[in-house]
C-alpha positions as protocol buffer text, in pm:
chain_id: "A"
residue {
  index: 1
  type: UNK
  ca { x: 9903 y: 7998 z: 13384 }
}
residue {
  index: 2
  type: UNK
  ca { x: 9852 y: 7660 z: 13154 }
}
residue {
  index: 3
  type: UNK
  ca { x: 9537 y: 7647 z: 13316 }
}
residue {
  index: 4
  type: UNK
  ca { x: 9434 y: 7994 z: 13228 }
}
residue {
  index: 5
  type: UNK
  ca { x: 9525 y: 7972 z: 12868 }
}
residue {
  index: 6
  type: UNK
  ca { x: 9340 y: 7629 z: 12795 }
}
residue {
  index: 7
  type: UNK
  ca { x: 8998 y: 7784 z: 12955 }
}
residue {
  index: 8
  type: UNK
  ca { x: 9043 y: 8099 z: 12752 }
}
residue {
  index: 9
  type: UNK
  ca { x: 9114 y: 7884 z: 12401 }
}
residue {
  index: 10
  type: UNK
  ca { x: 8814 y: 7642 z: 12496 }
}
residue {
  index: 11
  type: UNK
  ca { x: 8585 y: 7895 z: 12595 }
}
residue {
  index: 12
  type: UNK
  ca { x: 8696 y: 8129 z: 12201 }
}
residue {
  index: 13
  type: UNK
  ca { x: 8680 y: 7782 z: 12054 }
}
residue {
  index: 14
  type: UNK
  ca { x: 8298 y: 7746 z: 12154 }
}
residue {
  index: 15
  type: UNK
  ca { x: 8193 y: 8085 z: 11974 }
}
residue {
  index: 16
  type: UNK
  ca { x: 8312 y: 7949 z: 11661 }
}
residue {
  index: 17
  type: UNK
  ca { x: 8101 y: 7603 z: 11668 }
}
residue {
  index: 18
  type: UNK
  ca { x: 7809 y: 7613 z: 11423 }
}
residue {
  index: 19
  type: UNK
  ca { x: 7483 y: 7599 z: 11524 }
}
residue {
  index: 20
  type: UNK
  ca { x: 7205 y: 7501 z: 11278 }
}
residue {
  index: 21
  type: UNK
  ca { x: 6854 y: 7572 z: 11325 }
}
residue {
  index: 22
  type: UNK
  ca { x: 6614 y: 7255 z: 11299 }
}
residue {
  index: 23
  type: UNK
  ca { x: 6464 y: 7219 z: 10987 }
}
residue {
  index: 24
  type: UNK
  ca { x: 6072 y: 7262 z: 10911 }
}
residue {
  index: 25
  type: UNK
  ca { x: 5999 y: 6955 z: 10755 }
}
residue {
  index: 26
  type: UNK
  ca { x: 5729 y: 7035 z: 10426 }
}
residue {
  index: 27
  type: UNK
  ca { x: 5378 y: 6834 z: 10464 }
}
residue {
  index: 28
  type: UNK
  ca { x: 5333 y: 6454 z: 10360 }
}
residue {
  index: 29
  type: UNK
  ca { x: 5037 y: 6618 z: 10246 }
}
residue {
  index: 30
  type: UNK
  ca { x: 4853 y: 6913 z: 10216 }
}
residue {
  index: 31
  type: UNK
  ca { x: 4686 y: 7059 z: 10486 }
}
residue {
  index: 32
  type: UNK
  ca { x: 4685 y: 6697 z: 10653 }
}
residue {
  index: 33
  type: UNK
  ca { x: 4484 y: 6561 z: 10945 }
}
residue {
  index: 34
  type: UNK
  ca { x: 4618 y: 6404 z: 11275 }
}
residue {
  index: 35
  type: UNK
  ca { x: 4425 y: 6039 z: 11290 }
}
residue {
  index: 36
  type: UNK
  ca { x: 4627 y: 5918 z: 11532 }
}
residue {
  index: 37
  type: UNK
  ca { x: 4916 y: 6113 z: 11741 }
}
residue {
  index: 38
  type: UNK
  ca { x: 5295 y: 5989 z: 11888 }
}
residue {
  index: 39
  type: UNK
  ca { x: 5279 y: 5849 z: 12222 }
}
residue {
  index: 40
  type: UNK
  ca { x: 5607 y: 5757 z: 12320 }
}
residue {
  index: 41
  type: UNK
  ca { x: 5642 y: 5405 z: 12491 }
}
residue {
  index: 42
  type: UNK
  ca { x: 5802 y: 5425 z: 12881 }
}
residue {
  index: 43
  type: UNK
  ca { x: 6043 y: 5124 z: 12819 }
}
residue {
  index: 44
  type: UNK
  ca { x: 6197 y: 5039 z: 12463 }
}
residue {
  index: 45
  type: UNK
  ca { x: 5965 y: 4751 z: 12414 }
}
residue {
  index: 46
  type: UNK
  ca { x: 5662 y: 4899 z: 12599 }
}
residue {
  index: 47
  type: UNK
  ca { x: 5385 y: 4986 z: 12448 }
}
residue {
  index: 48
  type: UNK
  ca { x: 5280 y: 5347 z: 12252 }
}
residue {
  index: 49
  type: UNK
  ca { x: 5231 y: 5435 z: 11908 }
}
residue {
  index: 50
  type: UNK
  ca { x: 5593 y: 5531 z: 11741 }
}
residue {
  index: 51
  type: UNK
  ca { x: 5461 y: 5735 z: 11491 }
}
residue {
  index: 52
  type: UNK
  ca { x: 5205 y: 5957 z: 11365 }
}
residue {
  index: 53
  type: UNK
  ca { x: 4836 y: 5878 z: 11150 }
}
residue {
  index: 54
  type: UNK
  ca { x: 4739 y: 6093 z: 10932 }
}
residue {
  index: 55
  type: UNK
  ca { x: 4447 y: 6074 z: 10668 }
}
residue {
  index: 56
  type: UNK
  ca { x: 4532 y: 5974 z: 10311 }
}
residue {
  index: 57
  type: UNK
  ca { x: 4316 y: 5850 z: 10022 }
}
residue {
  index: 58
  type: UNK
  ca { x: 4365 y: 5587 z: 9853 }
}
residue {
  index: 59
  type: UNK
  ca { x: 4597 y: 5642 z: 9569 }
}
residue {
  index: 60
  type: UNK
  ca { x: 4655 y: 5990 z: 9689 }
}
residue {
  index: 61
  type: UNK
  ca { x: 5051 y: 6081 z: 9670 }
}
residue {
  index: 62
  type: UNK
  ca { x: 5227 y: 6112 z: 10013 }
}
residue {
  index: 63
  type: UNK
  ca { x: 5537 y: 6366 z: 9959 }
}
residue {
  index: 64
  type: UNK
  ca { x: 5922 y: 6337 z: 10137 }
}
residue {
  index: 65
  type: UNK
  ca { x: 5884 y: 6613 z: 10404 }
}
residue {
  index: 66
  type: UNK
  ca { x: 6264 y: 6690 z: 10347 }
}
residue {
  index: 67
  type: UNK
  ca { x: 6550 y: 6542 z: 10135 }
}
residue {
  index: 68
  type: UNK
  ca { x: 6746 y: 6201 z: 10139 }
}
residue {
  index: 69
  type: UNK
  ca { x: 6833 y: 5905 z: 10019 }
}
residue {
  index: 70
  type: UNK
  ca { x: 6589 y: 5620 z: 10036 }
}
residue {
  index: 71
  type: UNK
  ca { x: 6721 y: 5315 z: 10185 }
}
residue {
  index: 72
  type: UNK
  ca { x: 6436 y: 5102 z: 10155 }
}
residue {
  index: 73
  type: UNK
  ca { x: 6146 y: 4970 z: 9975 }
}
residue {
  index: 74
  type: UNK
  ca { x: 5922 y: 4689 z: 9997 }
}
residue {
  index: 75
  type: UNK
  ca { x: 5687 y: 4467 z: 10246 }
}
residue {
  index: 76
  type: UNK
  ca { x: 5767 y: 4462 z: 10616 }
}
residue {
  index: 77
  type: UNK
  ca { x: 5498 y: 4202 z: 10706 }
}
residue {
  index: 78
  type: UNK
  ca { x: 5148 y: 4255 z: 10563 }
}
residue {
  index: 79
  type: UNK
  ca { x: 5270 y: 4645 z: 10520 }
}
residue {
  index: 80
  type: UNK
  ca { x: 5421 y: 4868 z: 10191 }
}
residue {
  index: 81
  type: UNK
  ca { x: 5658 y: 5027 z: 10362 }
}
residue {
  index: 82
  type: UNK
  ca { x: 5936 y: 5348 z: 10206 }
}
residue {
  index: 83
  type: UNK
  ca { x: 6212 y: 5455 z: 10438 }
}
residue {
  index: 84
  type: UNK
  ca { x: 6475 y: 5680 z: 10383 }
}
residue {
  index: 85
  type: UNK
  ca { x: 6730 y: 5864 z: 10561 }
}
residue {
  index: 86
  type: UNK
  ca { x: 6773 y: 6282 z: 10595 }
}
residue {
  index: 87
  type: UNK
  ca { x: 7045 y: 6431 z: 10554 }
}
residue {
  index: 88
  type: UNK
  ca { x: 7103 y: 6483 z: 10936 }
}
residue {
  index: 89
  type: UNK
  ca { x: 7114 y: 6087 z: 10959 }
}
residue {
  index: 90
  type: UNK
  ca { x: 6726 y: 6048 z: 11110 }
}
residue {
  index: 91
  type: UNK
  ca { x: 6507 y: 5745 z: 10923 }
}
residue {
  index: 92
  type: UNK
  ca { x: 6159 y: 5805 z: 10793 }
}
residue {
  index: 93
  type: UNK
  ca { x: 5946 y: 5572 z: 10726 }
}
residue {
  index: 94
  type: UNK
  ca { x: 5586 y: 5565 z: 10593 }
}
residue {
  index: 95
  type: UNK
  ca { x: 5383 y: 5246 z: 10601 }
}
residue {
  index: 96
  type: UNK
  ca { x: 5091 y: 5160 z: 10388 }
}
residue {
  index: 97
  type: UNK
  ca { x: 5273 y: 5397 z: 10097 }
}
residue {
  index: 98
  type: UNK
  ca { x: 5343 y: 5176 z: 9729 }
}
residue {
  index: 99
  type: UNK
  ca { x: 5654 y: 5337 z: 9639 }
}
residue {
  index: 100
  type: UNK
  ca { x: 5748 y: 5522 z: 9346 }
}
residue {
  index: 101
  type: UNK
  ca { x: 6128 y: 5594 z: 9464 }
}
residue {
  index: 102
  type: UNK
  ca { x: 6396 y: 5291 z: 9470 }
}
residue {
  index: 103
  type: UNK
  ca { x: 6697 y: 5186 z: 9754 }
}
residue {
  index: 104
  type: UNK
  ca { x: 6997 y: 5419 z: 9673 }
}
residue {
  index: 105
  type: UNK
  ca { x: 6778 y: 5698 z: 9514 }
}
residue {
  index: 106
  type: UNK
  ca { x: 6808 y: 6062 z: 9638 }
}
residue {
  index: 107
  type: UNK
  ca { x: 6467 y: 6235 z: 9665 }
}
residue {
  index: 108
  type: UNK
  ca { x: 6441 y: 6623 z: 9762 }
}
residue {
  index: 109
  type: UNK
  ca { x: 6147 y: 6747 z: 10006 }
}
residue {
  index: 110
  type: UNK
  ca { x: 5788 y: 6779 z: 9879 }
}
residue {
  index: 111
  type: UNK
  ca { x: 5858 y: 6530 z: 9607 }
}
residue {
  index: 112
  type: UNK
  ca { x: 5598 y: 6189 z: 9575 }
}
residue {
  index: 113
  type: UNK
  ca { x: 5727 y: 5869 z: 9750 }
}
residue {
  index: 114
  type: UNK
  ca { x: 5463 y: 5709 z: 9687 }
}
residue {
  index: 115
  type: UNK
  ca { x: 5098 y: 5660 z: 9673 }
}
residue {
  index: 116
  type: UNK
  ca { x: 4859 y: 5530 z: 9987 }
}
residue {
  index: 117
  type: UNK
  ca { x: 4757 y: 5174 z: 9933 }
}
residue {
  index: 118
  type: UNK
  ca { x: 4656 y: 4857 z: 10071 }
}
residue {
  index: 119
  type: UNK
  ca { x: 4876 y: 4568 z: 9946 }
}
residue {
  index: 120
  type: UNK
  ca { x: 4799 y: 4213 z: 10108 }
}
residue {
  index: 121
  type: UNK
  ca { x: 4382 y: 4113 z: 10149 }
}
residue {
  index: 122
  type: UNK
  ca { x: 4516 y: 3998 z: 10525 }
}
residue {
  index: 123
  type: UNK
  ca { x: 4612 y: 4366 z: 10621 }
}
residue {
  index: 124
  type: UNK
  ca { x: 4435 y: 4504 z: 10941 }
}
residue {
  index: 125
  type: UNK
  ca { x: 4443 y: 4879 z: 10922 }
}
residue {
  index: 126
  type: UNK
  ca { x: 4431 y: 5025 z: 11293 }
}
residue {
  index: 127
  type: UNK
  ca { x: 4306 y: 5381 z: 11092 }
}
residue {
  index: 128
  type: UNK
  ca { x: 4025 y: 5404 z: 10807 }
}
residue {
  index: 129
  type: UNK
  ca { x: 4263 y: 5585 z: 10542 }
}
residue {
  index: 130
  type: UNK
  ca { x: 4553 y: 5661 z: 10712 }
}
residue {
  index: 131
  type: UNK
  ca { x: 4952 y: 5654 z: 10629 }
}
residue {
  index: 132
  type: UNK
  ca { x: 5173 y: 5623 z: 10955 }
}
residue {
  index: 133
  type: UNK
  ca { x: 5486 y: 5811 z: 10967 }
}
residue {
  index: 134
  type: UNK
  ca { x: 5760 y: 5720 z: 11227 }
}
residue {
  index: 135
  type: UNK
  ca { x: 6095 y: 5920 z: 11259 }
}
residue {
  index: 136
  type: UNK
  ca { x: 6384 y: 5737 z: 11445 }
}
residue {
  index: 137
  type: UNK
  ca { x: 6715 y: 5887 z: 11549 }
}
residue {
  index: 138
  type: UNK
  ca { x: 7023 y: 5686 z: 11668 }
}
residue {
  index: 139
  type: UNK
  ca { x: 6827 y: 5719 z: 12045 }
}
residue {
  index: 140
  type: UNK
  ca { x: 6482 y: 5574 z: 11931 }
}
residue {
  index: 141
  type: UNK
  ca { x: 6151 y: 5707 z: 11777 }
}
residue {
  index: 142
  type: UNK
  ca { x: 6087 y: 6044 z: 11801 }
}
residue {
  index: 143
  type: UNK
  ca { x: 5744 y: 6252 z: 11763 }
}
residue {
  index: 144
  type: UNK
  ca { x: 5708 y: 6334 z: 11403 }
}
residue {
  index: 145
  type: UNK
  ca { x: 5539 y: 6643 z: 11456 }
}
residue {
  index: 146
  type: UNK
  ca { x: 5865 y: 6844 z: 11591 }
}
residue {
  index: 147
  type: UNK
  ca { x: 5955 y: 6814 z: 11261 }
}
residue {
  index: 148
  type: UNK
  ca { x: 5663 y: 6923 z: 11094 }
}
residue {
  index: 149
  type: UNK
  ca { x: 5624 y: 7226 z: 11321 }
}
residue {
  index: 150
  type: UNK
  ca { x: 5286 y: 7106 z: 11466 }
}
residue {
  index: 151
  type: UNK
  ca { x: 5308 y: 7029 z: 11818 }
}
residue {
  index: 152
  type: UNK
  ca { x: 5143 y: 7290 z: 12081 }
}
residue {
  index: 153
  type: UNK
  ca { x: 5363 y: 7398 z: 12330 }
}
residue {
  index: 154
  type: UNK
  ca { x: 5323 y: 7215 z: 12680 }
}
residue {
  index: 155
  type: UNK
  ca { x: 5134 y: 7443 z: 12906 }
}
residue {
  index: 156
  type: UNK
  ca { x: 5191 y: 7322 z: 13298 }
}
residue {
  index: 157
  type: UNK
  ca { x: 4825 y: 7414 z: 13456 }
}
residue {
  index: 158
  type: UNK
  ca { x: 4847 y: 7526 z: 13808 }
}
């Protein structure tokens, strides 16, 4: 009869769990274009590209997609890099962006981070005019476009 009551209070207890609808993350900028897209590595330290290009002039703002609190600021490398992390605990991080925000600051979604910009003469772009954006979770990279609500459904072809 224990048995009986314990399913019946899990099962009531699951109705009342919240779930939250993933968030729409705002542009980086408006009406942007894919450079370069996520390809997920097949190991941890394989190979891929853990992010996503897209085209930027120089000196052109790059916006938060969503709000947070940056955690950091400065040269990784040869690279101006601005991460911060969301509110649901993911890091963004934008590379090749001279910041305008600080460590410890909270910035709101569609707000300027920053401006695109090349800061050391020894830098070797892999894009013409690009910013790279990378998302990471506790579990790794993951493709920044489910956030932005870009990526195309996978269609299996028969």
């Amino acid at each position: 009869m224990m048995k009986i009551f314990t399913l019946l209070a899990l099962l009531l207890s699951i109705g009342e769990t919240a779930f939250s609808v993933p968030e729409i993350w705002a542009e980086p900028v408006p009406y942007f274009e894919v450079e370069r897209s996520f390809i997920a590595p097949v190991t941890a330290k394989g190979s891929g590209h853990r992010g996503l290009d897209f085209v930027v002039e120089d000196d052109q703002s790059v916006l938060a997609p969503v709000g947070g609190v940056v955690t950091f600021e400065g040269i990784v490398v040869d690279r101006s890099v601005v991460t911060f992390r969301t509110n649901a605990g993911l890091l963004v991080s934008f590379e090749q962006v001279c910041s305008l925000v600080s460590p410890g600051q909270q910035i709101t979604g569609s707000k300027p981070v920053g401006t695109r910009c090349t800061t050391h003469d020894s830098f070797s772009e892999h894009c013409q005019k690009c910013v790279h954006l990378s998302v990471r979770s506790e579990f790794g990279y993951l493709n920044p476009e489910l956030f932005l609500g870009t990526l195309e459904p996978s269609v299996l072809k028969l």
